[in-house]
N, C-alpha and C positions, 0 to 999 in steps of 0.2 A: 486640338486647338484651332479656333477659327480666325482670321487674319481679315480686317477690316482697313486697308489703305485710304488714308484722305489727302490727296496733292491737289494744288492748286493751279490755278492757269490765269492769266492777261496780265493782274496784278496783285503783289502781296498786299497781307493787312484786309484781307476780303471776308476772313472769319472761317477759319480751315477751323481754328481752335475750339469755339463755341460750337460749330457743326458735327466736329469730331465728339466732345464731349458731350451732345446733344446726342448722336447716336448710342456712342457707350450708353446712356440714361438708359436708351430704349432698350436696351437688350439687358440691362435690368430688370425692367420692368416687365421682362418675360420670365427672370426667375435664373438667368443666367451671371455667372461673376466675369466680370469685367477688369481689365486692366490697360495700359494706355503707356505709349511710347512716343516721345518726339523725337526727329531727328533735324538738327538744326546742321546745316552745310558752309558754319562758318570754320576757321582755324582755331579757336578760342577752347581750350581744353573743357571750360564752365565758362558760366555767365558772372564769375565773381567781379569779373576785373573788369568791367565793360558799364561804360556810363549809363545811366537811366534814359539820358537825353538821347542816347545810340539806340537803345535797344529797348527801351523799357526797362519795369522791374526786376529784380533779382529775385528768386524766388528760393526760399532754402525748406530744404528738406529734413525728414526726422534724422536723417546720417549727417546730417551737414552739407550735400549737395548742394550748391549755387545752381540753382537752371534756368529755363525759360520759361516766361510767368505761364505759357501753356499749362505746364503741370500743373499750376496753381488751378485752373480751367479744371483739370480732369479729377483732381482732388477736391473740388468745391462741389462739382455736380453728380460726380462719381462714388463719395463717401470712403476712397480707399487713400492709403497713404506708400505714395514708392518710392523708389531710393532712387538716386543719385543714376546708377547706371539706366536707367529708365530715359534718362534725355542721352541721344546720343548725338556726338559733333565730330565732324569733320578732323579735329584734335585730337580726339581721343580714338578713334580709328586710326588712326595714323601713328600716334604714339605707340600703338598695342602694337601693332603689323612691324614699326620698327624696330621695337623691345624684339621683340620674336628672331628677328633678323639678326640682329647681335649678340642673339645667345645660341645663333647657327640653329635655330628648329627648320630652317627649308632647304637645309643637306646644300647649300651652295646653288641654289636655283637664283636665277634670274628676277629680283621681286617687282612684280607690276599690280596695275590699279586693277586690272582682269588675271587671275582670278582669285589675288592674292587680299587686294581691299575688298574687294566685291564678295567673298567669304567670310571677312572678317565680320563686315555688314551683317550680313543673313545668320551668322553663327552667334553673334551677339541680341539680335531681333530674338531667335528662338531662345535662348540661355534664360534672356530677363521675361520675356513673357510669360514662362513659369512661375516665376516667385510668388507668392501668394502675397498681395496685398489688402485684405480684408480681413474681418472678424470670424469669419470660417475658418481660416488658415490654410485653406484649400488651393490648388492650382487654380489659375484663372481657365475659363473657357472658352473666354474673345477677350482678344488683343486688336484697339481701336492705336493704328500706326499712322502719327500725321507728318508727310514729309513737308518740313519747314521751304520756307522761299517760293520763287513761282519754277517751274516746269521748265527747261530750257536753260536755265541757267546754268552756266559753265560749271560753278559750283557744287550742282544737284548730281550733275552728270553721275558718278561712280553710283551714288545711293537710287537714281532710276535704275542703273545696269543691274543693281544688285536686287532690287524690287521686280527688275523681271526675269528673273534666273529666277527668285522664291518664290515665283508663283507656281512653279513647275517641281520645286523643291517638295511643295506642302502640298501640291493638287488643287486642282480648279476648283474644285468642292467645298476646299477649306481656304480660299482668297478670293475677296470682293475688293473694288478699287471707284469709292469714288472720285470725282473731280469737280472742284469749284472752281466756278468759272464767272467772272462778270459782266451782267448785261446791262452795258449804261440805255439812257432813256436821253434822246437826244434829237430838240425839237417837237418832244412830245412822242417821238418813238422808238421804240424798245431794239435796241439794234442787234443781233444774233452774229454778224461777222468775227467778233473778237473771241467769240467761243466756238465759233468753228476751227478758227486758226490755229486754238488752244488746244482744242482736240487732234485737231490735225498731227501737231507737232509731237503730243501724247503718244498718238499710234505707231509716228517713225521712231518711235525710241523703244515701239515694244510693250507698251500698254494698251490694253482696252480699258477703256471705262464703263463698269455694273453700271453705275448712275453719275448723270450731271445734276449738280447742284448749281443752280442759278440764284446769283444774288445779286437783286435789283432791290430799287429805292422804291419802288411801288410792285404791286398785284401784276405778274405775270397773265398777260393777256392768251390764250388758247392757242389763237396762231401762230402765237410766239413758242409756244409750247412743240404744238406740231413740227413749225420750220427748224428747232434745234434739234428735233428727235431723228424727223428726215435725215437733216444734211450731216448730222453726227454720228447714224447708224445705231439707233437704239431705239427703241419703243416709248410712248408717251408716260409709260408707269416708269420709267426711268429716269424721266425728268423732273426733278425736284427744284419748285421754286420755294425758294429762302426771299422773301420781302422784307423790309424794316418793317418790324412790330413795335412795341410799347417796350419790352425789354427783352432779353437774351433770354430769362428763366423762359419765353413764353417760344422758343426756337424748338422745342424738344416735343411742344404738344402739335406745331406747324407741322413738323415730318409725320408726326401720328398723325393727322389728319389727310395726307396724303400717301399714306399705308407704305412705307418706306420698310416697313418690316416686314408686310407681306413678301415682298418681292427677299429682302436681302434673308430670311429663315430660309426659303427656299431655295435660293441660289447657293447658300451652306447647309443646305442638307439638314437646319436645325430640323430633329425629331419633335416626338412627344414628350413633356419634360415635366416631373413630379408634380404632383399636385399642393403638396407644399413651397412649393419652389414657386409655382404661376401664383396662388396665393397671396406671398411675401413680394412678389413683382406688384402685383397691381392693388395691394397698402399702400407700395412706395409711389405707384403713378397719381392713386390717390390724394395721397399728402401733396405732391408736386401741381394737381389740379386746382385744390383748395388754396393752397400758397398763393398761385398766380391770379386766382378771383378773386380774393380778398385784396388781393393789390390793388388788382386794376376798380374795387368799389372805392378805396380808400380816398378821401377826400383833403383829411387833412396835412397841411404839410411841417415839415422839419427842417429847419434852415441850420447846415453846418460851415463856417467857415475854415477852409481846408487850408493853416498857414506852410506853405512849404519853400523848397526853392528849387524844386523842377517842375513846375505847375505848367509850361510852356508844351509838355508832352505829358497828358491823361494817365499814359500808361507806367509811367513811372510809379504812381501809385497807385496801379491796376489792382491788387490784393484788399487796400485800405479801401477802395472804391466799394469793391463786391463786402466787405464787412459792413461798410456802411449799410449798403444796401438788405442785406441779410437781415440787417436787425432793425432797420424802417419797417420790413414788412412784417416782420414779428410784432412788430408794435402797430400794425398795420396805418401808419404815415408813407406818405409822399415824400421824397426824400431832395431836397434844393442842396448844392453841393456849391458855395462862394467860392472860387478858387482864389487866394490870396499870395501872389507874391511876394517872400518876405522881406525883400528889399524893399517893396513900396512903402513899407511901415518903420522904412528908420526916418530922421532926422534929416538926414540930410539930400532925403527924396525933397523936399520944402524947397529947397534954392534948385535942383535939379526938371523936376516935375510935378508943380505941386498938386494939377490935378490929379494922378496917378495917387499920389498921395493922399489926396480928401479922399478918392474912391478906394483904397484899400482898407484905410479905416471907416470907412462908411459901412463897409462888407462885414469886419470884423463888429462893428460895434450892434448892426442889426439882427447879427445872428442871433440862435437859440442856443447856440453850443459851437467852441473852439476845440480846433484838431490840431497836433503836431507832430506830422511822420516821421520817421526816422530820414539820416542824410548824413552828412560827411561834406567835410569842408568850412570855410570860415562864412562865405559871403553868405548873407542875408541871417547871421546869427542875431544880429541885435533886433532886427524888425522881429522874428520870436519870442525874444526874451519881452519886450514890450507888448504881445497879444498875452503871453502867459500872465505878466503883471494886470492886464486889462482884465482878465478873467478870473484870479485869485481876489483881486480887489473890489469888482463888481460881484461874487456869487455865482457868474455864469458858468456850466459844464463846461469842465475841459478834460481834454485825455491827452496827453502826449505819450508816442512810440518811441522807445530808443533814444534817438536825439530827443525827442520832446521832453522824458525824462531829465535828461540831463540840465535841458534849458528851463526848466520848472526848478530847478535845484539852483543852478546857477543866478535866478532872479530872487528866491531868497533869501539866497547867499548873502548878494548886495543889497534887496531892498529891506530886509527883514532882520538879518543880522548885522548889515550895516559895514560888508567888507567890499568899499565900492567899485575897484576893480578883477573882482573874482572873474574867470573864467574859465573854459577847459581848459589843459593841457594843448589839444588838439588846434586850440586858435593862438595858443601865446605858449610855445614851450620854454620859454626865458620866464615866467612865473614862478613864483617862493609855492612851492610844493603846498606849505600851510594857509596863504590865498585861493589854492583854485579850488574847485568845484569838485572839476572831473578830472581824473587821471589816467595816466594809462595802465590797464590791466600788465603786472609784472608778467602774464602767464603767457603770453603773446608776441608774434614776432613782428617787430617796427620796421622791418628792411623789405622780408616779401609779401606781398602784400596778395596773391592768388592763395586762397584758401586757408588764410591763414590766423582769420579772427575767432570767436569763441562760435561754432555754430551751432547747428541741429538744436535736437530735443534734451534739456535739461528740468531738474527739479527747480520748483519755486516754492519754498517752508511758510505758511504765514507766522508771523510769531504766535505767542501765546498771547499777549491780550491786544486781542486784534479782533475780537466779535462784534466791535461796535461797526466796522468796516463795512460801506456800502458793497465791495468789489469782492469780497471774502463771503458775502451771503448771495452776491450773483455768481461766484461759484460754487452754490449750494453749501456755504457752510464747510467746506472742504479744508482739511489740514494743508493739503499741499496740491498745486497745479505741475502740467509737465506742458511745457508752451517752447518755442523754438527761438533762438538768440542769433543774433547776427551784430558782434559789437567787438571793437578794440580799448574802449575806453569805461570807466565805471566812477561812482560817486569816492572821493577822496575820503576813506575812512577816519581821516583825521577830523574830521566839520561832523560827525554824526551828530555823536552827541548832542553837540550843541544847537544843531538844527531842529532835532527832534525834541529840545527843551523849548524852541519857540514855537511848536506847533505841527511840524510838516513831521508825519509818522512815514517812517521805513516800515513797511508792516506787513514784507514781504523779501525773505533774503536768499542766498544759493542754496548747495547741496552741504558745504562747509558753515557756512551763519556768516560765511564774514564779507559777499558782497550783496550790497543792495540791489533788489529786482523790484520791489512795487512800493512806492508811496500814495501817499492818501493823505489830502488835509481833513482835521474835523472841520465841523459846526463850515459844512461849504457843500451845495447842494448837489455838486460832483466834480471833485479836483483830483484826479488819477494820473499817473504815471507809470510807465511798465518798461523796463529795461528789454524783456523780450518783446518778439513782433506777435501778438498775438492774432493780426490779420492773416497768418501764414494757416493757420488749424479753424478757420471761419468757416462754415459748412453753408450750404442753402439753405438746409433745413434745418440746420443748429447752430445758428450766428456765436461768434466770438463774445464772451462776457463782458471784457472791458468796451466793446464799442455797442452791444447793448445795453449798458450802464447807462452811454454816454448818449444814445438816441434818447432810450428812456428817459432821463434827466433833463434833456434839452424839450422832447416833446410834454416835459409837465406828467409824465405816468407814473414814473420811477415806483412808489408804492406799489401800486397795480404789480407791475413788473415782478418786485419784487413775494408777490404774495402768491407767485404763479406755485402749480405742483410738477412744473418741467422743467426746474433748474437743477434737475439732480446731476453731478458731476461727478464723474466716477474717481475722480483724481487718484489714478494710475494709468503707468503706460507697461 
């Protein structure tokens, strides 16, 4: 096993994640299987419980895993699927270590963060980077390890200690370590200080750095090149600048082109490795090449208005971002992304700020196509329900996730069946059971709230007369999808019926028949709903169905789209 370290230096948020799953790419692309571990240095056992606004997205996995939207990074560019123990936190080492303790496994010994955390660390690194996560089923062969936060942080502390104990563990042979570091441009020059300080700091703790990655906002000048390699102790091929490109797909062909694999094959001892195998690598670089040119020729653009209510942080719907984007390039468009707040779109934004208010529905009503992510909570529920009614009523594509479902149902409810205070559960738990919408799954716990909604990877049945369905032939026609859920609340089996007598088809239900996962209105050029997050299984190279539906639709191809001979779905997991 070969061991790839990505830590970071000056400041987080500098693109450890994208770098990291940019190299994994590449060591694909040599014919090798790849797998990918983050370690986040927070207390937080998962990312279930923790705000979108705090941290970004939740990212759930086929076990149900809540993580760090990293994975979601390593799974999009990687083509592999991991589990839950694959992000490790600061929580969950410390849980383990102390479980351990209370069932007496350390004979009465003294337990400390050396050498008792610090093993737990490295013992857990080795365990999960085994598991096979690919279609081979095979062990992986590199483990791309990106330790979360920056370097020096108090927090970090125990998992640096334990990342330099494993490199001695595993041999110099089989550990490379890079470090990202950032070089702002200030007054028009490229300053190298803050990455020396960074490195500096790296070595008193026991790290060397194989390479610096530098990420600046422009084209790393030569000198600038030499004075980091100088004053850092490393050679000029070790110095990797990362500039702002056109997009992140295009980060993986930048390192190729500064031979980033020449250097780290040999600094691991990678051999000569089958000729099938180098074959099946450079298809895959292939495909990744063509993806990125057709982009960057694509001219025309795809306007989505993105209604949400954490719009204020990007990253909150980091997963829906990259589906979007996935399936613009498929459809080879340019991809415009409105972010709409969906408070700006109630009513009562008018007397509050009404220019905010002309401009959210300015956004909404110019689009090509309305989105609505999933979310939690009451505020900005009505400005949704209002784009959903804009969009059913005008003919424009819409997809709602999760919550978007829900509020797609909800504006029926009241505007189509004429039950005018219908609502969730979720925003009015003093509601007649036979008014609301949505209710809460009986199957689910209302008090703890860490881990405790419907996750992971489940079945989705489409009914039987369901072939008219735009969303059931963009997945190839397929009896049944396996897509990932993340919900407490579901459509009030009591209102089907009668809903789907006005028109709005359930046309997509569980593994038992009795909860709704996907609706579809007819005779509407794209009105979908999906109880599951199907941005969680979006690939680069094989965008998510419903939100290629919904590019398609919006960019006017939808046919085309549909006529392709690449929509085969394998529908099993």
């Amino acid at each position: 096993m070969k061991y790839v370290v990505v830590s970071g230096g000056v400041i987080s948020g500098i693109g450890k994640g994208v770098l990291a799953s940019s190299t994994g790419l590449l060591f694909k692309t040599l014919g090798l299987r790849v797998t990918s571990i983050k370690i986040d240095p927070y207390m937080n056992i998962d990312a279930g419980t923790m705000s979108p606004l705090e941290h970004g997205e939740c990212f759930v996995l086929n076990d149900g895993g809540e993580v760090d939207l990293d994975l979601g990074n390593y799974e999009r560019y990687l083509n592999i699927t991991l589990t839950k123990n694959h992000n490790i936190t600061t929580g969950k080492i410390y849980s383990n270590v102390i479980e351990k303790e209370r069932n007496g496994d350390y004979l009465g010994k003294t337990v400390q963060v050396v050498p008792h955390i610090t093993n737990a660390i490295q013992d857990w690194i080795e365990k999960v980077s085994k598991i096979p996560v690919d279609e081979s089923g095979k062990e992986p062969q590199v483990c791309i390890i990106e330790l979360g936060g920056t370097v020096g942080d108090i927090e970090s502390a125990p998992f640096v200690e334990a990342l330099r104990q494993f490199q001695f563990r595993v041999g110099s042979e089989n550990f490379a370590l890079i470090h990202v570091s950032l070089v702002p441009v200030i007054h028009g020059e490229q300053k190298t200080k803050p990455t020396q300080a960074a490195i500096k700091d790296l070595r008193s703790l026991g790290l060397t750095p194989d390479m610096i990655a530098c990420r600046c906002q422009e084209e790393l000048h030569h000198q600038t090149i030499e004075k980091i390699g100088m004053f850092c102790h490393v050679g000029p091929n070790q110095v990797i600048a990362v500039h702002d490109v056109n997009s992140t797909y295009h980060v993986p062909l930048l390192l190729k082109q500064q031979k980033i694999m020449n250097y780290l094959t040999k600094k691991l001892s990678i051999g000569e490795l089958p000729k099938a195998d180098l074959e099946s690598g450079e298809k895959l670089l292939n495909k990744w090449r063509q993806l990125t040119s057709q982009h960057d020729k694509s001219f025309e653009t795809v306007t989505i208005a993105l209604v949400g209510k954490y719009t204020h942080l990007h990253d909150s719907y980091l997963s829906v971002i990259k589906s979007l984007e996935h399936s613009s390039m498929k459809c080879n468009r340019r991809l415009k992304i409105e972010w709409v707040e969906s408070t700006n779109l109630e009513e009562e934004m008018k007397t509050k700020n009404l220019s905010e208010y002309h401009k959210a529905w300015h956004y909404v009503c110019q689009a090509d196509g309305i989105l609505i992510p999933g979310g939690f909570g009451s505020r900005g529920i009505e400005g949704m329900i209002s784009a959903a009614k804009y969009a059913r009523e005008n003919n424009i594509p819409y997809l709602g996730v999760c919550l978007g479902l829900q509020i797609a149902v909800i504006e029926f409810v009241r505007n189509v069946l004429g039950v005018e205070h219908s609502t969730s559960m979720e925003f009015d738990n003093s509601i007649k059971e036979e008014e609301a919408s949505i209710v809460y799954m009986p199957d689910v716990d209302q008090i703890k709230l860490g881990g405790t909604m419907r996750l992971g990877i489940h079945e989705t049945k489409f009914v039987e007369d369901s072939n008219w369905s735009i969303l059931k032939k963009l997945y190839g026609n397929s009896n049944a999808v396996y897509e990932r859920h993340r919900h407490r609340y579901e459509v009030n089996p009591l209102l089907i019926e009668e809903i789907e007598n006005k028109g709005l088809k359930f046309i997509g239900k569980d593994e038992s028949g009795k909860r709704m996962e996907i609706i579809e209105l007819k005779d509407h050029k794209f009105f979908v709903g999906t109880q599951y997050h199907p941005e969680y299984l979006s690939k680069v190279l094989d965008p998510s169905r419903p939100f290629l539906g919904l590019i398609a639709a919006s960019a006017g191809i939808l046919d085309d789209v549909l006529n392709r001979d690449d929509l085969n779905y394998k529908g099993e997991f």
